[in-house]
N, C-alpha and C positions, 0 to 999 in steps of 0.2 A: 166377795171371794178373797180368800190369801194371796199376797203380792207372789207368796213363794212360786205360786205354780204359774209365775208368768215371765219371759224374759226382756232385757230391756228394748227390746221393739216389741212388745204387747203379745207375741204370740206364745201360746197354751205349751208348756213344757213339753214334749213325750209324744206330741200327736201329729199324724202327716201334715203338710203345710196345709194340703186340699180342707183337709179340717180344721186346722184352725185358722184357716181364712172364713171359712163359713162362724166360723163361732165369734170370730172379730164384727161379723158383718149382724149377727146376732145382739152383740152387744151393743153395739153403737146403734141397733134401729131401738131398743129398750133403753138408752139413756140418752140418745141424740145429740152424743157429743161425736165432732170429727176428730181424729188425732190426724193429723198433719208434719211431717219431717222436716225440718226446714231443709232449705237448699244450699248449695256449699255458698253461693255468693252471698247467699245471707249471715251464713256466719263468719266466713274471713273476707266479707266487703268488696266491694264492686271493684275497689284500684288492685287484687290479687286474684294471680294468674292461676289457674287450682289447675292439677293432671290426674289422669286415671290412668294408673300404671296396671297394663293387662298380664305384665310378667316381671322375673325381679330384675333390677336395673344393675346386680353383680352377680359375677357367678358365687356359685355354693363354696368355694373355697376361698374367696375375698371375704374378709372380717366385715361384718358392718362398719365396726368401729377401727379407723385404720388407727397403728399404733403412732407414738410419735416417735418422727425419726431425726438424726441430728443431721444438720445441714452444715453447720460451720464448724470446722474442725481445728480453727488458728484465731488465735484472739489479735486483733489489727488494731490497731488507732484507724481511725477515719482520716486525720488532718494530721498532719507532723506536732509533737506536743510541745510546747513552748520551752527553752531551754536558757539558763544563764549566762547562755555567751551566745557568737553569733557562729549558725551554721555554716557560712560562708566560709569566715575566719578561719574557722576549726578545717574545712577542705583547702583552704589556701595554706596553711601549715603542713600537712599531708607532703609538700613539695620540698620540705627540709624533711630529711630522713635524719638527722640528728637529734628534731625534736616529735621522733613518733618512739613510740616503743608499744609494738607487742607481744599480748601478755596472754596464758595460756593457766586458767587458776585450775589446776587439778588436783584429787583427793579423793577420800573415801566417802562412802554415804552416808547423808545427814550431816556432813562435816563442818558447813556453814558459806559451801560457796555461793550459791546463786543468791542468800539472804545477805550476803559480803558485798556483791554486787548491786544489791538492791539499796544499800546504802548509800554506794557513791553516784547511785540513780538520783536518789532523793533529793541526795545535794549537788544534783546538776542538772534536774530536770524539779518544773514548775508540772507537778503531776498531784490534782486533787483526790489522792487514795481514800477513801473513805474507810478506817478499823471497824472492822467488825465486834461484835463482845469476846468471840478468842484472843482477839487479834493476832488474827493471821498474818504472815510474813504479806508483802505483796508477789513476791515471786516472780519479776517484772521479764525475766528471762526463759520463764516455761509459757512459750503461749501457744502449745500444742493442749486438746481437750484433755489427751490421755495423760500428760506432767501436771496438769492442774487436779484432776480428779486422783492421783496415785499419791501426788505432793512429792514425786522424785523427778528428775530431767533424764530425759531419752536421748534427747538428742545434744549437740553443740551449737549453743549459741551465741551472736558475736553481736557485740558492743560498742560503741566508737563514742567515746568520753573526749572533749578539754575539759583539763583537770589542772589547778595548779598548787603548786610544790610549798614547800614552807617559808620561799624568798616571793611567793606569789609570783612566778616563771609558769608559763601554763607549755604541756607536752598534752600532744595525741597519743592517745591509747587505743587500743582497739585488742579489747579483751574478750576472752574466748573462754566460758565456761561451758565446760568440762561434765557428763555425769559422771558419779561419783561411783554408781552403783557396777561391779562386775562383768554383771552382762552385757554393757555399752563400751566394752575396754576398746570399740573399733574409732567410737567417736573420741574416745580422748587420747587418740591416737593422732587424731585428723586433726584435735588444737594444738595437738606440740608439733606437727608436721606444720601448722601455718606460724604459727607463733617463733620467736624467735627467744624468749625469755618464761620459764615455767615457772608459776608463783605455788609451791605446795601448801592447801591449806588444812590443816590439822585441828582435829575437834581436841579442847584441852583435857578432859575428860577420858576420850578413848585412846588416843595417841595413834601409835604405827599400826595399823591395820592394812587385813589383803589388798582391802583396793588400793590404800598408798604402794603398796610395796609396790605391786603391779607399773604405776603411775613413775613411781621412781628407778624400776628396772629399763623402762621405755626413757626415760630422761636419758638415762646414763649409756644405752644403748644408742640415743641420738647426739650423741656431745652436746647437749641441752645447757647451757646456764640456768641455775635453780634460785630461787629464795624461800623463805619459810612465813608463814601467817601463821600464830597460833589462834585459834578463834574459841569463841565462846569463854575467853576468860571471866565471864559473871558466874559461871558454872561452878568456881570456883569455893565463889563466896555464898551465893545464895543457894544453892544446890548443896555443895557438900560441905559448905560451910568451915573448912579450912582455914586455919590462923594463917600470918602472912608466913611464916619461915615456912611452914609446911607447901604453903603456896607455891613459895619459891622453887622449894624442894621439887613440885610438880616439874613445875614451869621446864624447872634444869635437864629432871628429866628425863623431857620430850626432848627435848634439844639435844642431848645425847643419846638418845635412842635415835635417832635420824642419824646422826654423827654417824656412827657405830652399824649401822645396816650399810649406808654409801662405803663406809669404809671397806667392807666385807668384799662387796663386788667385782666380780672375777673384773669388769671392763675398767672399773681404779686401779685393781691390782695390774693388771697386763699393760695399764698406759692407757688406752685407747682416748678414755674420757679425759680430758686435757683441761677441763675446768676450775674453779675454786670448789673444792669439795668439804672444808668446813663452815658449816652453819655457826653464829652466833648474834647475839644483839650488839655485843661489842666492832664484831666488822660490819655492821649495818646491813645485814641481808635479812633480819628476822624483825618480824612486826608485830603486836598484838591485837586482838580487835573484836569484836561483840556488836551482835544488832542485837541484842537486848539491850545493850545501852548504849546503842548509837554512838561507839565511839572505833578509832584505831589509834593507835601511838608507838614509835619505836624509841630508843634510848637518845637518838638524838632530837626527837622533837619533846621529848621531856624535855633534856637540855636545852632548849633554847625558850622554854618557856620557863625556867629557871635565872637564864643569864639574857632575860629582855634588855634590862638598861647596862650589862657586863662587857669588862674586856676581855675576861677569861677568854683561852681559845673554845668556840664550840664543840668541833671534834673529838679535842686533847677530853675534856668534859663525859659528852658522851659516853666515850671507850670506858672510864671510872664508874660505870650507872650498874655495870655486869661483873658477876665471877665474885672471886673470893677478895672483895675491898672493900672495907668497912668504914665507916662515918662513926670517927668516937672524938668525940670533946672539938664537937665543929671542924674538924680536917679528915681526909682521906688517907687511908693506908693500908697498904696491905701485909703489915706484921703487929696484930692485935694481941694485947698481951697474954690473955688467954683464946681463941679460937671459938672453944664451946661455950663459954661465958657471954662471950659478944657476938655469937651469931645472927642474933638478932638484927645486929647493926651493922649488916650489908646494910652497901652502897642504894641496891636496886629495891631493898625494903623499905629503908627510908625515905629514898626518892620518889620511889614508887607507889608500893606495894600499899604503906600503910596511909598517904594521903586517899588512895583508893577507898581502903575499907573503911575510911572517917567517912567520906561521902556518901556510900552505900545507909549507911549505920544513921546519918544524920538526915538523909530524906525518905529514909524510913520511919524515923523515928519524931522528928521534931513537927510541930504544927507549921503548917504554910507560913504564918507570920517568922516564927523562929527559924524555918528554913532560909528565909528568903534574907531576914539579918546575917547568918551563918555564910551565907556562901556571899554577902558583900565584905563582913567582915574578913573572915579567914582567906576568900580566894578571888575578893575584886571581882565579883561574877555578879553583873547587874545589867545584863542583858535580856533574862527570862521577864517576860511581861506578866505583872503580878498574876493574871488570871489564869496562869497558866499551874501554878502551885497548890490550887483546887482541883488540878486532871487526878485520874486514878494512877495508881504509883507504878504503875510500868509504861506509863506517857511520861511520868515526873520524872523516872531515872534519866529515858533517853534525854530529854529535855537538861536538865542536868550534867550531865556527861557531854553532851556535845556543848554545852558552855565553856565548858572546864577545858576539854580537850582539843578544841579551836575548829571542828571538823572531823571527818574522817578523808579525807580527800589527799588533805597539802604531806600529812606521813606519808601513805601508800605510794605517792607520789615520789616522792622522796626516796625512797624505798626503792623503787623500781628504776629511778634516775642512776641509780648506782650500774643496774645490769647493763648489757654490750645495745646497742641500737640496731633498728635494720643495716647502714651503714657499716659496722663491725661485724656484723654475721652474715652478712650476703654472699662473700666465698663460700663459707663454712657449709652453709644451708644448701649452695648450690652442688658442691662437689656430693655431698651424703646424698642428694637423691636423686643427682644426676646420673643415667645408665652409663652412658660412654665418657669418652673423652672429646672434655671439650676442646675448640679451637683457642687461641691467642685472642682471636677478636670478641670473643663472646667473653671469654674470662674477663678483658680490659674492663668490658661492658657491664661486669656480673660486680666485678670490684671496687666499680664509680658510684653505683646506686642511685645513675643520672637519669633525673624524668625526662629530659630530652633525647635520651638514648636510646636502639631501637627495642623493640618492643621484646619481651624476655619472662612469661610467667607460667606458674602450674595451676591447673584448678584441683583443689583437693576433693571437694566432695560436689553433690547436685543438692538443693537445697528447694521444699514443696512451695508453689505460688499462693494465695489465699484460698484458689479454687482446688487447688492440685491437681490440675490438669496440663500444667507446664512445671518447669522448675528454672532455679537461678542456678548457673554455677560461680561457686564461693572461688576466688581467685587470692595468690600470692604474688606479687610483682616485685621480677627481683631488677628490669630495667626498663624505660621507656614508662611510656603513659597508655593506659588501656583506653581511647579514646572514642565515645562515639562516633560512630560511621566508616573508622578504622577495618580494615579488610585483614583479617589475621588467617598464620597458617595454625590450625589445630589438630593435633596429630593423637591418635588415640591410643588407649592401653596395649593395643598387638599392632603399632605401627614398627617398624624397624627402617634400616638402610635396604633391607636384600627385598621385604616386602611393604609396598608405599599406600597401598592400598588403604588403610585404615588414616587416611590426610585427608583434610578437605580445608578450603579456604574460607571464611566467614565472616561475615560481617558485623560489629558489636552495632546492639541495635539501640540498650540502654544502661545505667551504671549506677553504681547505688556506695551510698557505705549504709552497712547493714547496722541497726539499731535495735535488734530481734524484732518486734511490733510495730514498726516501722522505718521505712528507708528514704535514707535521704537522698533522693536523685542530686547527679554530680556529671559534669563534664567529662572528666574521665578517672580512671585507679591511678597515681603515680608509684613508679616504684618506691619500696621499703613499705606500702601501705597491704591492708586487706581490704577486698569487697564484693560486691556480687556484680557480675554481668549477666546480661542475653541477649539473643540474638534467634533468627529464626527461625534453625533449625541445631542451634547448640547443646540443646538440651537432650534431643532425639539424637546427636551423633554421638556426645559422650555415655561411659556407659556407667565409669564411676568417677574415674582419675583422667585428667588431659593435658597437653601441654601444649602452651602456646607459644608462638616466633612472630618473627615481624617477617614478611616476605621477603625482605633485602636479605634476611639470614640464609635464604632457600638454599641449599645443598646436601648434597648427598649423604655428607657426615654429620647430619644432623641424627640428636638421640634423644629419646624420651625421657619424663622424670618417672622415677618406678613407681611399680603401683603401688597401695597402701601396704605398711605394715602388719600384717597381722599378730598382736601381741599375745590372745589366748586360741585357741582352735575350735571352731567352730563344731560340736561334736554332736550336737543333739539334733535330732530328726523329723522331720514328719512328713506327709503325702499328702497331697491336697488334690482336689479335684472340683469342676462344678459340681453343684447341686443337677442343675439340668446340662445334659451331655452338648444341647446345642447354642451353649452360652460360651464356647472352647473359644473361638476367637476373642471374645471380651475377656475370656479369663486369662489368656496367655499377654494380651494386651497389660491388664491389670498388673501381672507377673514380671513384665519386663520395667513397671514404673517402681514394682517397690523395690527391685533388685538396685535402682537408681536409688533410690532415696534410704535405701537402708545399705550403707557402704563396707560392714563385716558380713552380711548375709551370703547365701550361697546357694543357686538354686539348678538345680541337673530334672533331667528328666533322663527316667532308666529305660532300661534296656525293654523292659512291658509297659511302656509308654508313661507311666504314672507322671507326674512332677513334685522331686522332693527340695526341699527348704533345710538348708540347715542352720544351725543359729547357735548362741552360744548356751541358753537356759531357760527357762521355763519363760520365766519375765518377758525376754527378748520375742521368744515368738509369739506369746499372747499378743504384745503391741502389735509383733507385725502382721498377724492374722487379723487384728482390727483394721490397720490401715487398710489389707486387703481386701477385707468384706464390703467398707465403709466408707474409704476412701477412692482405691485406685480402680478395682474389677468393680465394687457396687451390687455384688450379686452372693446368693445364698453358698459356699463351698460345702464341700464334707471335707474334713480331717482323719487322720488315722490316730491311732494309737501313738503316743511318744516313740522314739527308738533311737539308737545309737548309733555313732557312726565306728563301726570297727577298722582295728587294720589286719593285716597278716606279718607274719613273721616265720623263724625257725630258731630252734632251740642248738641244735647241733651242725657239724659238717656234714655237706653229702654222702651217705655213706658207700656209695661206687661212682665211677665214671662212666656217661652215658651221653653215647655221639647222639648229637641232633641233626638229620638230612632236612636236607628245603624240601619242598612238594618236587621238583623234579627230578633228585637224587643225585645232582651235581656239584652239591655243595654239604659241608658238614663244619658243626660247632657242639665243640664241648665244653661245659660250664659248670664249675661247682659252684656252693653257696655256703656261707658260712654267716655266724652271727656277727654284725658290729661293736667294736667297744663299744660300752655305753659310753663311758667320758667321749668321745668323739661325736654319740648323735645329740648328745645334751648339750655341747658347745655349739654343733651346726646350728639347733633351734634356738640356744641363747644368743648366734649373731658373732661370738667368739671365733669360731670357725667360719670362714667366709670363701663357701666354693667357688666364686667368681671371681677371686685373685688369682691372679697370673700364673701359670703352670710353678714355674721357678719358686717363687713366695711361698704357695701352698705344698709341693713338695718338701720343701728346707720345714715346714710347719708341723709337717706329719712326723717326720723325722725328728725332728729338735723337740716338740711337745707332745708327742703320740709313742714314740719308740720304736717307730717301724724303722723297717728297713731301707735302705738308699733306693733300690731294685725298686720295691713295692712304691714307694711316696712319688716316683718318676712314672710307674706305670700307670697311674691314675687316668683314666676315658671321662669318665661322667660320675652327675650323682642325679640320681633317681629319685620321685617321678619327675621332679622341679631343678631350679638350680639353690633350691633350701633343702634338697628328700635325702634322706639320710639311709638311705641306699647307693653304695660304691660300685661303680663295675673296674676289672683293672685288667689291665692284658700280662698274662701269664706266658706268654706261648713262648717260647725257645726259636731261634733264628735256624738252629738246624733243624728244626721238625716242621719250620711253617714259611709259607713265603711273605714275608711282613709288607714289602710294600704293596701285595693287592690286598692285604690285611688294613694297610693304611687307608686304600684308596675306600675300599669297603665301611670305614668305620665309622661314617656317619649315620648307615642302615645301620647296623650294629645297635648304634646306640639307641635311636629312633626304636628300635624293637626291644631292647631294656628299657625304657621308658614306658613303652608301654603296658610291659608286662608287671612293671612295678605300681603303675596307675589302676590299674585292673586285675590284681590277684588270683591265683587257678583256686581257691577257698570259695568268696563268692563275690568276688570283681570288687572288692575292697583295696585300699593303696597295702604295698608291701612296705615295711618300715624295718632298718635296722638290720640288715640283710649286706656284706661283703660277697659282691658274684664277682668269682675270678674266671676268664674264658684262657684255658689250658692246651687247647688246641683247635685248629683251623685249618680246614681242607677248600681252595676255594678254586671253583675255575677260571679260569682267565679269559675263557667269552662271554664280552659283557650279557651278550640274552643268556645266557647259565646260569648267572648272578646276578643279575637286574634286583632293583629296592623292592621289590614285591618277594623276592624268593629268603632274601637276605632276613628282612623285616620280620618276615612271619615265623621266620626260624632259629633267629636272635631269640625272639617273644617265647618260641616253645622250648628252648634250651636253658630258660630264666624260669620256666614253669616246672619246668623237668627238674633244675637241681635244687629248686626250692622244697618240691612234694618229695625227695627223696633225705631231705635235712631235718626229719624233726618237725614238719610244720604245726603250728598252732594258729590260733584266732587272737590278737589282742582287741580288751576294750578298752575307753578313756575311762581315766578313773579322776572326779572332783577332789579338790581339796577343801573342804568344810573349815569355816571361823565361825564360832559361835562367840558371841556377847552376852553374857547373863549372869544371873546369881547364882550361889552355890549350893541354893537347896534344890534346883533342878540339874543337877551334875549327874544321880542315876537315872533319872528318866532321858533323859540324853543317849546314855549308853546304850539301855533296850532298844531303843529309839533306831540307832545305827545298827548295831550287830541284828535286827530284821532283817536289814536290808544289806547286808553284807559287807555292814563298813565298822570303822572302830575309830577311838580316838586316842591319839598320839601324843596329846601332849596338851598342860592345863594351867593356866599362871593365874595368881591374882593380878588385877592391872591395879600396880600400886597407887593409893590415897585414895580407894574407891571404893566400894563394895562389890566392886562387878570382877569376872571372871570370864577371860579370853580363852576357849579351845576350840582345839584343834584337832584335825581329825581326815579321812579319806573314807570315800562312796562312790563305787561304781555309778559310773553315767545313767545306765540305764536302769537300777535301781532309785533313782534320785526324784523320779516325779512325784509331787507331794510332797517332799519331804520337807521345805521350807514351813508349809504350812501345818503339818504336822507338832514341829518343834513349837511353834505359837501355839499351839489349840492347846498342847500334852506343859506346859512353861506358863500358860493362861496370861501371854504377852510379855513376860519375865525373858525373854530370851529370844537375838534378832541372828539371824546369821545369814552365809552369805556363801555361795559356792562357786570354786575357781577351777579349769582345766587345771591338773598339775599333771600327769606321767599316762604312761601305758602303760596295762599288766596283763598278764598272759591271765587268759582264760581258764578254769580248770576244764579237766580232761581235754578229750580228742578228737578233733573237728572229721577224722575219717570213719571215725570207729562204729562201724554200721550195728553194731549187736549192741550199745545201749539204749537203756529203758530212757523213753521219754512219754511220759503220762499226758492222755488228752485232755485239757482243758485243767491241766494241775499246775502248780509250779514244777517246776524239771530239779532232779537230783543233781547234786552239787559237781560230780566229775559227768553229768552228762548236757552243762552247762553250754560248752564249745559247740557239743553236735548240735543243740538244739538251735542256739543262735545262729550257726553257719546257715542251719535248713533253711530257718525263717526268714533270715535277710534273703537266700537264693529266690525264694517261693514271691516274698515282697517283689525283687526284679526282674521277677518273670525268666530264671532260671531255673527248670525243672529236677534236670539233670542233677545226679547227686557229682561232688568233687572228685576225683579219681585220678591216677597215676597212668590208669589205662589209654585216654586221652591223649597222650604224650608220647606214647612210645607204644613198639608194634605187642603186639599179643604174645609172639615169643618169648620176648625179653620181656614183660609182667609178668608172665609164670613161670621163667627162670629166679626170677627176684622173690617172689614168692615161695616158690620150694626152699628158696636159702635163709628163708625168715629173716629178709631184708625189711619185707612190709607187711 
């Protein structure tokens, strides 16, 4: 019979079992063969356990195959890496604050800092990196998954080098690299707030870019001492292949392009920034440097490898290497008999420039044996061990280059031995981010920079464990020793003198100097140094920022270091929630770790319970929605849709006057509103204008640089919602219409209720921005139960609501400022590109000795998702860009206007842009309610207002 009709246990295709069991039994009596099944211990053997699973061992919704999940999210050394000097040593120097400096490398993206650092890794750490065939940088500074896999840095990471100088003098460093990229402007806030000296590093190629500018507005806002790195100089030559003059030409400039932006700034022009504000290589602050070719060099350590066996002075030398001084007939001068005939023969070409491009030229060019004569002959370079002139020729440049150029270490070094030390900046640093005023004894203390003194620091940021289920906090010492077992008082971001509540006393449990990938346990932090602590509940009390005292300090007049900076605003959105509803406690858990670990973030929970996140741009929140998932919570969220964070505003004056009663009808305030200079809110945010100066100061300021009035710049109360919000309140009120001293005693409610009305907007609970509220009149009673903070509060708040909906009100949203990087045959697809999404570009420069092309340009916030990625797909990788907060703009049309069209599930027409957004944010917060004037005032007076076509 055919095998077909039988299946592989023998029985008959198609027929009941009953049947073909009889037909089984048919066959075997006509061929008197048995079939036999073996048994399971026959076939996997008597030493295996076999089971009979009667149902499935997962449920239906567990994969068979579980997916793989990442478990290790921080790349660690196991064991401390072996390094060229002694660890010990290096923490025993930490005690001289003369010989530490540190350093804070900030810049743009891709600019070359963390591979700048990777450098002075290499030659201070015995680290067997294995190259790949790209040869990839090592990146010894990104050891989060997410900077390894993207190839940009997230976060700020800190270093602690012995390094020595070009007299072989070794200084502690402890360098702070900075991301470069935008969206982290929080973190490279946090390295110039620890650092004491900013080293700017510049790709030689792009030059001044947003993220520098960004980096350099925050310098100069912190009275920062600067220096400059240019990097990637092989970019030069190998890339765009540049003769030396032109080089030069580069080189100069960038150096004046820096010059020339510092110069600009309001904070140089007004004084403020008290620093050395020209860059050059002639004053020793400007350095050059390349990990393509493994090398750094400034004009003084040229010079000294010029005048090895010389009396010349080195310095006098130096200074001669820069600028317009020529080498003609073996002497130096600067009056050449023709200018454009001998351009060539600057000083820094000759010196420099073109021994450069001989050595490029000749190890690319010549066979190993020729190279290897060439650079004994020409440059005494006989330290490359033959075998090593057979590597592939971008091992043979570095190899080469760090011959020549003796290291990268003893410049930088050098270099940076120029700027002020902990020692010299510890007033400076203390007074900028200290809240109050300090005592005599704390200043003596702050100005010695003594490790025996009592204890004295900030912690800037919280920093993730290997597990990330604790964190370190990263500390600044500006007195005493952070000592193991030491009992510190730590006082947190909302501690004050009036409330003590947020202090607690703690114990340090252990102490580190931070090495990104590994830490080197230390007896303790001495002042002038950086490093990490913990302890056992330090982690859980701070929340971002904290400040520490030594207990001898305990008193009442003690003040905190402010909190962080925020250099861009936080404008983009989103709403997060579990996947599963009864995972809230682990989620809110989760939520309170990344709020730590992400130090610009910002997290609310609205008024319909949700929980929103806001962050600076697309980038930003994707990391931190990974950490969330994957890191801190560990569990499935939902996301919402991107959204914006708006504010409110008004365009005009109130156009009537309208008393506000408290709920019991015993009290009354009337309030108009008017719109703010902008020059006045553009200095508050730039730091220019500083509401926290003494009534007196900030009066004569309004006055002397605003134009106001003597009256008005004396009436000043508050500024709203913060002591940054650029919302004024000022008392108006006339002494014969009002009785000012219960007006005085009252004025704390008062404000308390602008405050909050400016925090929470009558539009849809968005901050008010840019708003002058004058309070013009005040009826108040004189028993205190009349007027108590509850009556006052509530009616402040509605008399701030009232004259803002009668001014004009509008919606603003943030609007990005776009830099685009690219060439010039994707210049109109660019344009299409923005004017979709409702933005345009302003302005378009070739970046001179390049082929490439810097613009410029503005996009609303919340048109902006995608849109990075868009420019790459529609540019086919020809074009990199990069988006920064810049300004507010009023929304078009009318956030009241109930009679426009807004289409379901379409885009909204252009003037019904306001009403739409208002809805949808209220709807988002769980207010149903539409906006209204009605709200505020009684029913009479709205349909008075209304007959008069007021509203």
């Amino acid at each position: 019979m055919s095998e077909e009709l039988y299946d592989e246990f023998g029985n008959l295709i198609g027929l009941p079992e009953s049947e073909s069991s009889s037909n089984d039994e048919m066959e075997a009596s006509h061929t008197e063969v048995a079939v036999r099944q073996p048994g399971l211990q026959e076939v996997f053997g008597e030493d295996v356990e076999t089971i009979i699973a009667t149902s499935d061992a997962k449920d239906i919704s567990e994969p068979i195959v579980e997916p793989d999940t990442e478990q290790k999210f921080k790349v660690e050394e196991n064991d401390l890496p072996e390094t060229f000097y002694s660890k010990d040593y290096m923490w025993n120097m930490t005690f001289l604050p003369s010989k530490v400096r540190n350093i804070a490398l900030v810049g743009g993206l891709h600019s070359g800092k963390t591979t700048f650092l990777d450098q002075l890794i290499h030659e201070t750490h015995n680290i067997n990196h294995i190259q790949g065939k790209d040869y990839r940088p090592l990146r010894y500074t990104d050891n989060h998954t997410i900077e390894i896999k993207r190839g940009i840095s997230i976060k700020t990471s800190s270093m602690s080098l012995l390094m020595p100088d070009l007299d072989q003098k070794s200084t502690v460093t402890h360098i702070l690299d900075a991301p470069g990229h935008v969206d982290f402007v929080d973190e490279m806030s946090v390295a110039v707030r620890l650092a004491d000296v900013a080293v700017l590093v510049v790709d030689v190629v792009e030059g001044l870019t947003k993220g520098l500018q960004l980096a350099l507005d925050h310098i100069l806002l912190t009275n920062t001492p600067f220096c400059l790195n240019i990097s990637k100089f092989d970019r030069l030559i190998l890339e765009l292949r540049l003769p030396p003059l032109d080089a030069y030409y580069k080189l100069r400039g960038i150096v004046h392009e820096i010059n020339e932006y510092v110069s600009s700034s309001e904070h140089v022009k007004s004084g403020s920034y008290t620093r050395q504000t020209t860059l050059s290589p002639a004053l020793g602050n400007v350095c050059f440097s390349s990990s393509n070719l493994n090398s750094c060099f400034t004009v003084r350590s040229i010079a000294k490898r010029y005048l090895k066996n010389s009396k010349v002075d080195l310095d006098a030398f130096a200074t001669k290497l820069w600028g317009d001084i020529y080498y003609i007939d073996q002497k130096l001068t600067i009056k050449p008999p023709d200018k454009a005939a001998y351009a060539k023969s600057r000083s820094f070409i000759k010196f420099v420039l073109e021994p450069i491009y001989k050595l490029v030229t000749a190890t690319l060019t010549k066979s190993p044996k020729e190279l290897e004569h060439y650079l004994e002959e020409s440059h005494g370079i006989t330290s490359i061990h033959p075998s090593k002139f057979k590597l592939d020729v971008q091992l043979l440049l570095k190899e080469v280059f760090f011959a020549f150029f003796g290291g990268v270490c003893p410049p930088f070094v050098d270099l940076i031995q120029q700027m002020p030390s902990p020692e010299d900046m510890n007033v400076d640093k203390f007074k900028l981010l200290y809240k109050g005023n300090a005592s005599d004894e704390i200043l003596s203390h702050i100005e010695k920079c003594d490790p025996n003194g009592p204890v004295i620091a900030y912690v800037a940021k919280l920093i993730d464990s290997a597990s990330a289920a604790r964190f370190y906090a990263q500390v600044r010492v500006l007195s005493g020793t952070l000592k193991i077992g030491n009992s510190v008082l730590l006082l947190g971001e909302n501690y004050s003198p009036e409330f003590t509540d947020d202090m607690k006393v703690q114990d340090v449990r252990r102490a580190f100097l931070s090495c990104t990938r590994y830490k080197i346990p230390v007896e303790g932090i001495p002042a002038g140094s950086i490093g990490l602590i913990s302890g056992h509940d330090i982690d859980v009390f701070i929340s971002k920022t904290a400040t520490i005292f030594d207990q001898k300090l305990k008193s009442p007049t003690l003040e905190i270091f402010r909190p962080l900076d925020k250099i861009s605003k936080p404008v983009f959105k989103i709403a997060v929630q579990p996947a599963n509803p009864s995972e809230l406690s682990k989620f809110t858990e989760g939520l309170k770790k990344l709020n730590r670990s992400y130090v610009g973030s910002e997290i609310k929970v609205e008024q319909g319970g949700e929980h929103v996140i806001l962050g600076y741009g697309e980038l930003y929140l994707d990391c931190l929605l990974h950490d969330l998932r994957l890191l801190y919570a560990k569990l499935d969220i939902k996301v919402s849709d991107p959204m914006a964070r708006f504010s409110e505003t008004c365009l005009d004056m109130s156009k009537v006057k309208l008393v506000t009663e408290s709920a019991n009808r015993k009290n009354s305030l009337t309030v108009i509103a008017e719109p703010l200079e902008e020059n006045i809110s553009r200095d508050i945010e730039a730091g220019i204008l500083v509401p926290s100066a003494p009534p007196r100061l900030l009066a004569k300021k309004l006055r002397n640089d605003y134009g106001w009035d003597a009256l008005a710049a004396r009436s000043v109360w508050a500024f709203g919602p913060d002591e940054t919000g650029t919302c004024i309140l000022l008392d108006d009120t006339l002494p014969e219409e009002t009785n000012k001293a219960r007006l005085a005693e009252l004025k704390e409610s008062i404000i308390q209720g602008f405050k909050w009305s400016t925090r929470e907007g009558p539009l849809c609970d968005e901050p008010v921005r840019n708003i002058k509220f004058r309070i013009i009149g005040a009826h108040l009673s004189i028993n205190f139960l009349e007027s108590n903070g509850a009556q006052i509060i509530q009616m402040s708040r509605k008399a701030c609501y009232t004259a803002l909906m009668i001014a004009t009100p509008r919606l603003l949203e943030p609007v990005y400022e776009i830099e685009i990087l690219c060439f010039s045959s994707v210049l109109p697809a660019l344009n299409k590109l923005l004017d979709r999404r409702r933005g345009k570009i302003t302005n378009e420069a070739p970046v001179e000795g390049t082929p490439l092309y810097k613009v410029y340009g503005f996009v609303p916030v919340i048109e902006s998702v995608g849109l990075e990625t868009d420019i790459r797909m529609y540019s086919r990788g020809q074009a990199m860009s990069q988006l920064v907060f810049s300004h507010w703009s009023v929304v078009p049309g009318d956030p009241l206007d109930e009679d426009c069209f807004i289409p379901v599930l379409k885009p909204a027409p252009v003037q019904s842009l306001s009403r739409d957004f208002t809805m949808k944010t209220r709807k988002m917060k769980g207010l149903d309610d539409e906006p209204s004037l009605k709200k505020y005032v009684d029913h009479e007076v709205f349909e008075k207002l209304k007959s008069a076509g007021i509203i």
